[in-house]
PDB file of N, CA, C and O in Angstrom:
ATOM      1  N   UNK A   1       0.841  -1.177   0.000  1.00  0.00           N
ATOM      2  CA  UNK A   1       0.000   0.000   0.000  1.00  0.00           C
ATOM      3  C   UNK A   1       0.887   1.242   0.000  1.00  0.00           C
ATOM      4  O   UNK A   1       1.970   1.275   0.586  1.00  0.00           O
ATOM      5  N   UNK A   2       0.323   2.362  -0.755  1.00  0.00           N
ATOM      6  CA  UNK A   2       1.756   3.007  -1.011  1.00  0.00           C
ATOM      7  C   UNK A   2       0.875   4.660   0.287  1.00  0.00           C
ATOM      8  O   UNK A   2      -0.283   5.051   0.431  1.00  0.00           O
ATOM      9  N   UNK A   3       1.995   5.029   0.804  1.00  0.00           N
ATOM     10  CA  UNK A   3       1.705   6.007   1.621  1.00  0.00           C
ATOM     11  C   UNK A   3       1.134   7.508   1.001  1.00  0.00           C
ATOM     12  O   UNK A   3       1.729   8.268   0.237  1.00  0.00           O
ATOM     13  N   UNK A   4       0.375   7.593   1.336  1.00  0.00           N
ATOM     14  CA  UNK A   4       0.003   9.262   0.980  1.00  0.00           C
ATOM     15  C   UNK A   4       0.554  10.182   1.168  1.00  0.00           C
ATOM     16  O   UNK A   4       0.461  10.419   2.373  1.00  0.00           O
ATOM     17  N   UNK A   5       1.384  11.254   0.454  1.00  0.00           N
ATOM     18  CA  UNK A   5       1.502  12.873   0.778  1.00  0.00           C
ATOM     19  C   UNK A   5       0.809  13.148   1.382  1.00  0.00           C
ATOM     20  O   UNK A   5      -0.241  12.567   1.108  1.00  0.00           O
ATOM     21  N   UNK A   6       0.702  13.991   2.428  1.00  0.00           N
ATOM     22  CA  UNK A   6       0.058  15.253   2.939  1.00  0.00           C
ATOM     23  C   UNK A   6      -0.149  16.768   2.224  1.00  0.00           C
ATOM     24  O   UNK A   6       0.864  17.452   2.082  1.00  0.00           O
ATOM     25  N   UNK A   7      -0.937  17.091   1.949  1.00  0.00           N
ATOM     26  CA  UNK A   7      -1.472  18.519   1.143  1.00  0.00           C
ATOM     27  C   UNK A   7      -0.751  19.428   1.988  1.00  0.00           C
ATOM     28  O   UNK A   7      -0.646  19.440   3.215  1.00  0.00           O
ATOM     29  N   UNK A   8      -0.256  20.216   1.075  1.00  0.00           N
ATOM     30  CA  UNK A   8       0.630  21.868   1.387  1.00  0.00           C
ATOM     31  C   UNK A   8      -0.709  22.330   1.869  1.00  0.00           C
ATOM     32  O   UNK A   8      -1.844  21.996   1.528  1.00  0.00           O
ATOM     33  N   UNK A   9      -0.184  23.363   2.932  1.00  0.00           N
ATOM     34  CA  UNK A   9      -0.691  24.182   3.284  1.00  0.00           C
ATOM     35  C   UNK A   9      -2.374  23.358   4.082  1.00  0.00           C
ATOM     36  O   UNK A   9      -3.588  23.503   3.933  1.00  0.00           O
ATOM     37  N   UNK A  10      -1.485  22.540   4.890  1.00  0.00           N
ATOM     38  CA  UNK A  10      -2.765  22.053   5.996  1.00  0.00           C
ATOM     39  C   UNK A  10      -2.934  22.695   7.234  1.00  0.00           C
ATOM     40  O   UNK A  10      -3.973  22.612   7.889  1.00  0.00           O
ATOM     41  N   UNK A  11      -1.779  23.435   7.628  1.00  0.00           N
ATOM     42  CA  UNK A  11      -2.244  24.469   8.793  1.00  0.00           C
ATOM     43  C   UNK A  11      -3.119  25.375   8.434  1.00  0.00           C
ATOM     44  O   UNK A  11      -3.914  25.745   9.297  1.00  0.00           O
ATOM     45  N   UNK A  12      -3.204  26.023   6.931  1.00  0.00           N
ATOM     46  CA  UNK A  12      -3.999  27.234   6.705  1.00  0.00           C
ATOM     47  C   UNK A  12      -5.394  26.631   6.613  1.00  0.00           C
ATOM     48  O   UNK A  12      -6.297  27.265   7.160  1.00  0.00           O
ATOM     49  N   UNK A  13      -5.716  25.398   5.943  1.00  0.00           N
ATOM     50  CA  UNK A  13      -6.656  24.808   6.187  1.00  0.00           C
ATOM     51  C   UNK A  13      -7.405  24.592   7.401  1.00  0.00           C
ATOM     52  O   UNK A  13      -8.605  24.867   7.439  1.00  0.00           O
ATOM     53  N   UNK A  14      -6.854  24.170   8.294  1.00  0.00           N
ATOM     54  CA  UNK A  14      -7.209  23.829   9.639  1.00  0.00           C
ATOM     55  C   UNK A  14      -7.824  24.862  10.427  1.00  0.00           C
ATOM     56  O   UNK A  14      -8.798  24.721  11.167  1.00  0.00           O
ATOM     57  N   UNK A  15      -6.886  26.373  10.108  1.00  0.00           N
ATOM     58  CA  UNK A  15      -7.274  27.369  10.926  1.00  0.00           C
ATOM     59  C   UNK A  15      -8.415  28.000   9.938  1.00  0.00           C
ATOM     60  O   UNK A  15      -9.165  28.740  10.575  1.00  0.00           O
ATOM     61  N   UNK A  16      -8.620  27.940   9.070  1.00  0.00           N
ATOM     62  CA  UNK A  16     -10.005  28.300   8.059  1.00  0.00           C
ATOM     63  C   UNK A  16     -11.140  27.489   8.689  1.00  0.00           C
ATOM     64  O   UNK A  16     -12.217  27.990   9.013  1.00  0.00           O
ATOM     65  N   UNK A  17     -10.788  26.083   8.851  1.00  0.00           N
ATOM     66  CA  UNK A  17     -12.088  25.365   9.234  1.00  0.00           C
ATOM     67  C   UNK A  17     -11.960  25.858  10.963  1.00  0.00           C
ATOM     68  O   UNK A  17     -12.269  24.804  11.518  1.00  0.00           O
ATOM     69  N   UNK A  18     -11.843  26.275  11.422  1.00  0.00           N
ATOM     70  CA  UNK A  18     -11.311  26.694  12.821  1.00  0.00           C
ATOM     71  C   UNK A  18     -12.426  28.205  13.303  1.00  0.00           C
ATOM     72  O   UNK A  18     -13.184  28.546  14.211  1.00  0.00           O
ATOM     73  N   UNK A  19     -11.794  28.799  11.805  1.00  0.00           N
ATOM     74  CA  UNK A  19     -12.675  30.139  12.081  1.00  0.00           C
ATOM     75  C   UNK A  19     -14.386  29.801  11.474  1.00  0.00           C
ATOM     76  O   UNK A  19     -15.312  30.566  11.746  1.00  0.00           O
ATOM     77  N   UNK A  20     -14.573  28.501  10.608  1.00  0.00           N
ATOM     78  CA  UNK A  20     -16.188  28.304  10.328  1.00  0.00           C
ATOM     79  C   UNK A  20     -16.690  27.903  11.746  1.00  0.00           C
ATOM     80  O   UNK A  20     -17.526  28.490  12.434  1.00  0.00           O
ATOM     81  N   UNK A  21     -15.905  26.628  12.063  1.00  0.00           N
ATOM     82  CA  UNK A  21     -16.655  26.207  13.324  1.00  0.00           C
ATOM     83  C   UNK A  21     -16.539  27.432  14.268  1.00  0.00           C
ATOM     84  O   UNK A  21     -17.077  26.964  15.272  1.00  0.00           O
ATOM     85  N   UNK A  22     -16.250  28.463  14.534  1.00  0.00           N
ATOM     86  CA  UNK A  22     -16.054  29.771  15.171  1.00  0.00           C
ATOM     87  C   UNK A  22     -17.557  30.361  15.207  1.00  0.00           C
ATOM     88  O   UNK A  22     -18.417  30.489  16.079  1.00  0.00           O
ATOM     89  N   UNK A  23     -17.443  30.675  13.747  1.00  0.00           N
ATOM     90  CA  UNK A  23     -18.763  31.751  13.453  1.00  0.00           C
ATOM     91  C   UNK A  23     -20.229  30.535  13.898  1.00  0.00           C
ATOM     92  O   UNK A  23     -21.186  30.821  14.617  1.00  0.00           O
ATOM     93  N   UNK A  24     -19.959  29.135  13.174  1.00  0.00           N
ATOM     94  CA  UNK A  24     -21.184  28.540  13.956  1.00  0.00           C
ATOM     95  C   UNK A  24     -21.445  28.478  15.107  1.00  0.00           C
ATOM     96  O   UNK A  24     -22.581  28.646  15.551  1.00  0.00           O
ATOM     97  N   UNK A  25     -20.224  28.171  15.932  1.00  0.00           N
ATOM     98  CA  UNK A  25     -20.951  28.583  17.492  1.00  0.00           C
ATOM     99  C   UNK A  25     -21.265  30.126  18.051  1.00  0.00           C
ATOM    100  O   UNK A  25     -21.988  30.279  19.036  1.00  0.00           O
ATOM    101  N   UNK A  26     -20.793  31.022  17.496  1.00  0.00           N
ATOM    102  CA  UNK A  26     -21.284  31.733  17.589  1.00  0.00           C
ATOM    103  C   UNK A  26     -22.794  32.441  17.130  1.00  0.00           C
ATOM    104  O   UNK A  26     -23.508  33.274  17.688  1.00  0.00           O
ATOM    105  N   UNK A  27     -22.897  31.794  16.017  1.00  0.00           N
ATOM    106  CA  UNK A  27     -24.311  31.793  15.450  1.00  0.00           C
ATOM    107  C   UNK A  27     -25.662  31.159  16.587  1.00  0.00           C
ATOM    108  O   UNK A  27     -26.667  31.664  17.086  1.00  0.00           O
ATOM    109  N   UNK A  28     -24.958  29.702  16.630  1.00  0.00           N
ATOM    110  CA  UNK A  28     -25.989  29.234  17.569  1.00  0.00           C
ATOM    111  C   UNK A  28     -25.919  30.001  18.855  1.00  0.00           C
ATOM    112  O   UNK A  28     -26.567  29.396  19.709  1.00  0.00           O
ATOM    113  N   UNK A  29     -25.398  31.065  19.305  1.00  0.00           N
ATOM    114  CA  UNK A  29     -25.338  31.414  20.620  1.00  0.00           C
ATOM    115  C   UNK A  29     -26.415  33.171  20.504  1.00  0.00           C
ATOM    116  O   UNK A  29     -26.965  33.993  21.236  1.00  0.00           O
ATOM    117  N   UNK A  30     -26.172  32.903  19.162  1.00  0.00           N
ATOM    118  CA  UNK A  30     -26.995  34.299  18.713  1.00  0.00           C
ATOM    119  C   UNK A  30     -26.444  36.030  18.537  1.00  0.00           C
ATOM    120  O   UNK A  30     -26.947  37.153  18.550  1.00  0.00           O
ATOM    121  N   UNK A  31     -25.170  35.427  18.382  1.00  0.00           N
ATOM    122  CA  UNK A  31     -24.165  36.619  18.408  1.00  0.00           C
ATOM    123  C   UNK A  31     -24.076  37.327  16.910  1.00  0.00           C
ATOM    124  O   UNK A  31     -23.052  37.269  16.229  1.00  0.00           O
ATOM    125  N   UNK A  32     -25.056  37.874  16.569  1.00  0.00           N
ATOM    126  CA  UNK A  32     -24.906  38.546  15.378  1.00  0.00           C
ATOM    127  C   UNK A  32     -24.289  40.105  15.415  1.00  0.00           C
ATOM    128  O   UNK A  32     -24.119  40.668  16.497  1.00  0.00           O
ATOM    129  N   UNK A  33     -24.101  40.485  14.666  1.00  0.00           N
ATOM    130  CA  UNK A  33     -23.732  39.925  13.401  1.00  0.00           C
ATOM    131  C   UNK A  33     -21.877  39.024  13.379  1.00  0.00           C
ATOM    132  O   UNK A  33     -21.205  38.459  12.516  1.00  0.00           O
ATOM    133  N   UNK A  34     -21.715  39.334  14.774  1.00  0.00           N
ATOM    134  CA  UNK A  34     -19.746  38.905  14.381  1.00  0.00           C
ATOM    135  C   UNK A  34     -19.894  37.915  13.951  1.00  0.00           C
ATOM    136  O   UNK A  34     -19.100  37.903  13.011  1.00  0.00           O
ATOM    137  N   UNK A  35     -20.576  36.645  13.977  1.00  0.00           N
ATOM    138  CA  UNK A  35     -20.848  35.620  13.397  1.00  0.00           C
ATOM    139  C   UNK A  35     -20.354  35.597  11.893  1.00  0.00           C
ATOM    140  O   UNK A  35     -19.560  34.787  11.414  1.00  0.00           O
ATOM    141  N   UNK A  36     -20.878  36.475  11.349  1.00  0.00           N
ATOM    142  CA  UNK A  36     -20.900  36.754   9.678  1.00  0.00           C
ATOM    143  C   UNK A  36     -19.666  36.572   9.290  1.00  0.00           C
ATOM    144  O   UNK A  36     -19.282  35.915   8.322  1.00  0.00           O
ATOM    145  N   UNK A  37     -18.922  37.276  10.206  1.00  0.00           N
ATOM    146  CA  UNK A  37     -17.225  38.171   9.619  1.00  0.00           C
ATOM    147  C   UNK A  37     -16.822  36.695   9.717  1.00  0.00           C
ATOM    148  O   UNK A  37     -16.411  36.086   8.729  1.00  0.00           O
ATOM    149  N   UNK A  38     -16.948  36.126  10.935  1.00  0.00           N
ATOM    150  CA  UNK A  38     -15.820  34.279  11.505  1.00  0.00           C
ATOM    151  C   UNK A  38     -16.237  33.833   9.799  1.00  0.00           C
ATOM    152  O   UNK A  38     -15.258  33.848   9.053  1.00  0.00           O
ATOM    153  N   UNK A  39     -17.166  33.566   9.345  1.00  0.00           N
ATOM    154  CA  UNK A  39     -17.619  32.854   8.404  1.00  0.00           C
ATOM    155  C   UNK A  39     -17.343  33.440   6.995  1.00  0.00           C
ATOM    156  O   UNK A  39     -17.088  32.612   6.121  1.00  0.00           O
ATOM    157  N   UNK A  40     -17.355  34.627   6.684  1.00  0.00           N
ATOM    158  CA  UNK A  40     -16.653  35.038   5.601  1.00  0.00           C
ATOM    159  C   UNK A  40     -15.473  35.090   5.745  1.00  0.00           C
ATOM    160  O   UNK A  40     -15.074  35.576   4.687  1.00  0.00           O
ATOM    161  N   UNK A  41     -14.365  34.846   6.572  1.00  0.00           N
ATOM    162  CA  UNK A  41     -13.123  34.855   6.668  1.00  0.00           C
ATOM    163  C   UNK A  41     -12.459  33.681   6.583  1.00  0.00           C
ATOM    164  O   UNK A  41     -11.251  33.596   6.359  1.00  0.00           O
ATOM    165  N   UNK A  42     -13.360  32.567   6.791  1.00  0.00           N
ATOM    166  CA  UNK A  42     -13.069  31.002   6.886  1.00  0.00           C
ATOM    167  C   UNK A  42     -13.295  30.576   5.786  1.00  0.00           C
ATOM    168  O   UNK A  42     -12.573  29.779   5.187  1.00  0.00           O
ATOM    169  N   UNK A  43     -14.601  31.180   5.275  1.00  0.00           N
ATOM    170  CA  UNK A  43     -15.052  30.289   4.052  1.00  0.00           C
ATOM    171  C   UNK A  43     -13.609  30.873   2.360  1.00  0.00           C
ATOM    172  O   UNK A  43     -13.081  30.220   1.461  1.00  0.00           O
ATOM    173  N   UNK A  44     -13.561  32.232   2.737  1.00  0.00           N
ATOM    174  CA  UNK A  44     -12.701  32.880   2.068  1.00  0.00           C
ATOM    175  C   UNK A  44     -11.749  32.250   2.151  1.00  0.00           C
ATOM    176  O   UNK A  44     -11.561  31.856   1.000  1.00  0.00           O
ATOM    177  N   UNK A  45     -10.793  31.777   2.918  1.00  0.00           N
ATOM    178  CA  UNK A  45      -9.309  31.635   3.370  1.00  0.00           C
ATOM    179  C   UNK A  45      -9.636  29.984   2.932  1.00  0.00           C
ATOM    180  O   UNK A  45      -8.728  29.438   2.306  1.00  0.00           O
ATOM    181  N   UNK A  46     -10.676  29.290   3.177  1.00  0.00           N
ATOM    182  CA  UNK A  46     -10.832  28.054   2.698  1.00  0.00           C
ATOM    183  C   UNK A  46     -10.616  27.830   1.105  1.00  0.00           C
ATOM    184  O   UNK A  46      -9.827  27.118   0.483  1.00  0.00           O
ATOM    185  N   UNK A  47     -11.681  28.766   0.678  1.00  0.00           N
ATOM    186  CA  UNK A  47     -11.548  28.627  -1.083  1.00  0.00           C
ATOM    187  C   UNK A  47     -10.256  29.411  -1.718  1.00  0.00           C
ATOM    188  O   UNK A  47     -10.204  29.656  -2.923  1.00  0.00           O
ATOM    189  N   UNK A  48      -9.492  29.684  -1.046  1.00  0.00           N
ATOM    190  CA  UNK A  48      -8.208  30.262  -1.450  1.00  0.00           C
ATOM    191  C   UNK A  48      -6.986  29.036  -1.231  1.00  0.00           C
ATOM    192  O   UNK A  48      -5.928  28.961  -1.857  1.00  0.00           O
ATOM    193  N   UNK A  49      -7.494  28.078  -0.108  1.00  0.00           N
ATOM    194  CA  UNK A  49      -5.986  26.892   0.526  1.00  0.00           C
ATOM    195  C   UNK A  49      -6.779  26.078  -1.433  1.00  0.00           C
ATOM    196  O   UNK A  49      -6.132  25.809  -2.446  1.00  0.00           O
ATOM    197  N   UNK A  50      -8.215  25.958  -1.198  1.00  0.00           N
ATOM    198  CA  UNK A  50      -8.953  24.917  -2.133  1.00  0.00           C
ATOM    199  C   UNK A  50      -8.112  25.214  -3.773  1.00  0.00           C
ATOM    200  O   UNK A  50      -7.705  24.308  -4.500  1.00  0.00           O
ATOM    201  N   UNK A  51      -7.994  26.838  -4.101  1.00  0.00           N
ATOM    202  CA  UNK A  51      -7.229  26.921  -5.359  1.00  0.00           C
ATOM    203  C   UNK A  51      -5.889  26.463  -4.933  1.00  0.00           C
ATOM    204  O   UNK A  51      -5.584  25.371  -5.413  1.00  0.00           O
ATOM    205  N   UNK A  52      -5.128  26.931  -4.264  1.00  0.00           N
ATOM    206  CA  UNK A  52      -3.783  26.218  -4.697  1.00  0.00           C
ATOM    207  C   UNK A  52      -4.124  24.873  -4.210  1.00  0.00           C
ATOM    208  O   UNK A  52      -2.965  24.801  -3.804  1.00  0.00           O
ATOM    209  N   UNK A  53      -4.512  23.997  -3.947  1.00  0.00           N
ATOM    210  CA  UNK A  53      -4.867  22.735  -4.287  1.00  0.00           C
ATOM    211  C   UNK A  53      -5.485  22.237  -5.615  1.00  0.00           C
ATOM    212  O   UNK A  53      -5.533  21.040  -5.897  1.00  0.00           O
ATOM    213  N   UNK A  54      -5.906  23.117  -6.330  1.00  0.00           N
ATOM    214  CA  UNK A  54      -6.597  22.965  -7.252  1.00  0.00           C
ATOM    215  C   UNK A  54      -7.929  21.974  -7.412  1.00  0.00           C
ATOM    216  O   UNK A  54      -8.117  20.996  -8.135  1.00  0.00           O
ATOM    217  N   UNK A  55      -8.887  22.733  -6.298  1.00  0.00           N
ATOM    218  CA  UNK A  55      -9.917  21.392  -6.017  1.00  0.00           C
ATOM    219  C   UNK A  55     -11.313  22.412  -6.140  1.00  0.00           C
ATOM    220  O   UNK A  55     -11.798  23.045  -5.202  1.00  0.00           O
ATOM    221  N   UNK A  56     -11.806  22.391  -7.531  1.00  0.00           N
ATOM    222  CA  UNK A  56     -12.470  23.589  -7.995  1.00  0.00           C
ATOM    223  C   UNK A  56     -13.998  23.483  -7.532  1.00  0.00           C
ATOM    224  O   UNK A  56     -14.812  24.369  -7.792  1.00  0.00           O
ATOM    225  N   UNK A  57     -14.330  22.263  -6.789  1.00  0.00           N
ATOM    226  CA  UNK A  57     -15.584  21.721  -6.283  1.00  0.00           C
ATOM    227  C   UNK A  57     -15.556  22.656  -4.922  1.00  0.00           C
ATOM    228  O   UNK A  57     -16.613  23.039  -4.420  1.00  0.00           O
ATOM    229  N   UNK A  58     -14.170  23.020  -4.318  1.00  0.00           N
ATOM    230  CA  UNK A  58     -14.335  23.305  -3.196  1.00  0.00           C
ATOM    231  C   UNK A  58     -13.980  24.682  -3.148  1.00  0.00           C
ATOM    232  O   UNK A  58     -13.897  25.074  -1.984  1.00  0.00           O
ATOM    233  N   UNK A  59     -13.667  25.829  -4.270  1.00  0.00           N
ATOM    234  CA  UNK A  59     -13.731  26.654  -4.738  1.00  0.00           C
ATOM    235  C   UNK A  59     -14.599  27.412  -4.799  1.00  0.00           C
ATOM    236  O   UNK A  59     -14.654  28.561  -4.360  1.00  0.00           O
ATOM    237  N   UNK A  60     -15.666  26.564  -5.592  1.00  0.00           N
ATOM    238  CA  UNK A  60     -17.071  27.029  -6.062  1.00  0.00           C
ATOM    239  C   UNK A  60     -17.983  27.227  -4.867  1.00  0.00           C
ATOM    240  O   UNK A  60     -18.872  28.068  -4.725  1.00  0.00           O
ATOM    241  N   UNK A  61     -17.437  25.944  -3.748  1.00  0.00           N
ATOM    242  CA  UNK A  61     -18.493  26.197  -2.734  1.00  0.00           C
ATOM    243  C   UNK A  61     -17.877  27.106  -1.764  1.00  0.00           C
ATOM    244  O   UNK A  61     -18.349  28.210  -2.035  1.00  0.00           O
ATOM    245  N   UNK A  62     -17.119  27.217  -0.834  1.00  0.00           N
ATOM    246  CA  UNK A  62     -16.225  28.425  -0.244  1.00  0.00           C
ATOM    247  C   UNK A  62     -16.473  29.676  -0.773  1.00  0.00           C
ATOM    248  O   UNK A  62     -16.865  30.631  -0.102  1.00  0.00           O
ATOM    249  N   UNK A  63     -16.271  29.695  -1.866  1.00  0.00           N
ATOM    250  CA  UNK A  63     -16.748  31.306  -2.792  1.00  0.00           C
ATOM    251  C   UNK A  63     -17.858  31.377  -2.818  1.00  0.00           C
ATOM    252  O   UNK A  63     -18.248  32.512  -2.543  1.00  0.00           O
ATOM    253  N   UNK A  64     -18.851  30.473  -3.091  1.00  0.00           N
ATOM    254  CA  UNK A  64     -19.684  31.037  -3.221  1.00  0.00           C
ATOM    255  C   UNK A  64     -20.307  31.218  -1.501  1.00  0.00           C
ATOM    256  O   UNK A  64     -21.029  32.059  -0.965  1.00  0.00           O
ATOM    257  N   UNK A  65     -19.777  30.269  -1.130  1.00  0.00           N
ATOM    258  CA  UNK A  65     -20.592  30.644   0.500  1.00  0.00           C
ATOM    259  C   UNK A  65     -20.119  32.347   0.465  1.00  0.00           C
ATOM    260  O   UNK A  65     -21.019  33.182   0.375  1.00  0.00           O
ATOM    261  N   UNK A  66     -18.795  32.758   0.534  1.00  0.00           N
ATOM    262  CA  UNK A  66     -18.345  33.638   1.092  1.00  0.00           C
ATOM    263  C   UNK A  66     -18.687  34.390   0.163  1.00  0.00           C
ATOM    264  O   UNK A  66     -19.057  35.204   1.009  1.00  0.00           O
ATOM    265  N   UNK A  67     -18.958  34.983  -0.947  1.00  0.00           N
ATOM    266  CA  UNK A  67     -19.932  35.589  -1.784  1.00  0.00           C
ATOM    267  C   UNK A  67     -21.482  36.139  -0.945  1.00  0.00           C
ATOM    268  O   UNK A  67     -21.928  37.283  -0.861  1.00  0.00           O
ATOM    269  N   UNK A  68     -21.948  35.069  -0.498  1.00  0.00           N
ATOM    270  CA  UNK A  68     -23.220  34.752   0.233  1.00  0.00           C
ATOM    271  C   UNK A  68     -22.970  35.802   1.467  1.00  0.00           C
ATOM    272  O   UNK A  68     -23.382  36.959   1.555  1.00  0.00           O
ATOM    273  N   UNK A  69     -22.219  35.098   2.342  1.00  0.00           N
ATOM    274  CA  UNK A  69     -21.738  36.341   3.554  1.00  0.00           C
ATOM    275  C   UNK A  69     -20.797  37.741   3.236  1.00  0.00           C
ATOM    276  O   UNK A  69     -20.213  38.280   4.176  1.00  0.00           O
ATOM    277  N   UNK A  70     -20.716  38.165   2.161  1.00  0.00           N
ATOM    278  CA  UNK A  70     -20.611  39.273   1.851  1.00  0.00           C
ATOM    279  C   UNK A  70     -21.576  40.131   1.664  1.00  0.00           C
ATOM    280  O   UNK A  70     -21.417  41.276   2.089  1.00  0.00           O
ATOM    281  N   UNK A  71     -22.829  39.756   0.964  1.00  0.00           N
ATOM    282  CA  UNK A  71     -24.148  40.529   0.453  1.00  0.00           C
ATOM    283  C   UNK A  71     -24.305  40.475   1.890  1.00  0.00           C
ATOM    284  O   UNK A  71     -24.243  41.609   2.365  1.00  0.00           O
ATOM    285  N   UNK A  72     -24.515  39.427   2.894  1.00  0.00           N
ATOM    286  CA  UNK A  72     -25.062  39.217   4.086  1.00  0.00           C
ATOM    287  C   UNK A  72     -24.428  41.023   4.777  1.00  0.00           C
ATOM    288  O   UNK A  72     -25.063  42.041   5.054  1.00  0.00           O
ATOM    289  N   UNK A  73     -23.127  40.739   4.828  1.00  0.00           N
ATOM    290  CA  UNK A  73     -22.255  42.012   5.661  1.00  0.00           C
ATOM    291  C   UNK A  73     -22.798  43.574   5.284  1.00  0.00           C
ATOM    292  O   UNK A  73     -22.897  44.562   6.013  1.00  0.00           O
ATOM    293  N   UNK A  74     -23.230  43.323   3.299  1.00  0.00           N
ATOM    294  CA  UNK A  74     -23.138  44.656   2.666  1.00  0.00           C
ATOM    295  C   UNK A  74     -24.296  45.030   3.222  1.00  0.00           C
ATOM    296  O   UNK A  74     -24.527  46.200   3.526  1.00  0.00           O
ATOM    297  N   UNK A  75     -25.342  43.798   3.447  1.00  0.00           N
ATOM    298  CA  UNK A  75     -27.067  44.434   3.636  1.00  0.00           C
ATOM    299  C   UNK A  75     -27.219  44.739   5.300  1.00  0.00           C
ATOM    300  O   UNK A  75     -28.114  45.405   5.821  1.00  0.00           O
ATOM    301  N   UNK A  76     -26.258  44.162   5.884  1.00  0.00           N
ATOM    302  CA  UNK A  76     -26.074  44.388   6.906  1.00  0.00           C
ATOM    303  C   UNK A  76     -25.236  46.073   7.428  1.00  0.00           C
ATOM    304  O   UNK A  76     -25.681  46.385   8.533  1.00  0.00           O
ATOM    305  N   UNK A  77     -24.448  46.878   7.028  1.00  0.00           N
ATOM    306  CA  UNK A  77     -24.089  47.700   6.934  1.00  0.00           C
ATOM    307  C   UNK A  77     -24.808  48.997   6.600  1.00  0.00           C
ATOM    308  O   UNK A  77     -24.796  50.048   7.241  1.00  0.00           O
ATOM    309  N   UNK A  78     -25.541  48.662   5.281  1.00  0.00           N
ATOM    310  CA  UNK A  78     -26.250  49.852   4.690  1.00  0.00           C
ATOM    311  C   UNK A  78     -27.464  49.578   4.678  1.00  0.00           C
ATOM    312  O   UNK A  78     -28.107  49.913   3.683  1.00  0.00           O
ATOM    313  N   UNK A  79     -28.058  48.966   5.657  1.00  0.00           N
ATOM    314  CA  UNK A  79     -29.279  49.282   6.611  1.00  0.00           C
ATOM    315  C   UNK A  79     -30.195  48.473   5.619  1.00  0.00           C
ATOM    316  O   UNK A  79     -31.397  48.351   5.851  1.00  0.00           O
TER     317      UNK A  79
END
C-alpha cells in the first residue's frame, strides 16, 4: 500500500475550518452579526488553501458561501 503525501498548506486549512466552526458557534449562541465576519473569513481563506490545491468543487463552494456572507455584511451595513 503506497503512503500518501500530505497537502501543502494544511495548517492554513485547519485554521479556516477553525474560524467556520467559530462563526457557527457563535451563530448558535446568537451573536450577530460577528458571526458573519468568523464565516466570511473562513469560508474565504478556505476557497483560497482549495485553489492552490486545485480542487475547484471546493472553490465554487467556499466562494460562493463567502460571496453569500458578503451581500449578508453589505445588507447588513447599509441598513
Amino acid at each position: 500500500m503506497e503512503k500518501l503525501k500530505p497537502k501543502p498548506y494544511q495548517m492554513w486549512a485547519w485554521a479556516s475550518t477553525s474560524m467556520i466552526m467559530t462563526g457557527a458557534i457563535m451563530a448558535a449562541f446568537g451573536f450577530y452579526p460577528y458571526y458573519i465576519y468568523f464565516f466570511f473569513l473562513g469560508n474565504t481563506s478556505l476557497a483560497l488553501v482549495s485553489w492552490k490545491w486545485n480542487e475547484k468543487s471546493l472553490i465554487f463552494l467556499n466562494g460562493g458561501i463567502a460571496i453569500i456572507y458578503l451581500i449578508g455584511m453589505i445588507n447588513y451595513h447599509l441598513g
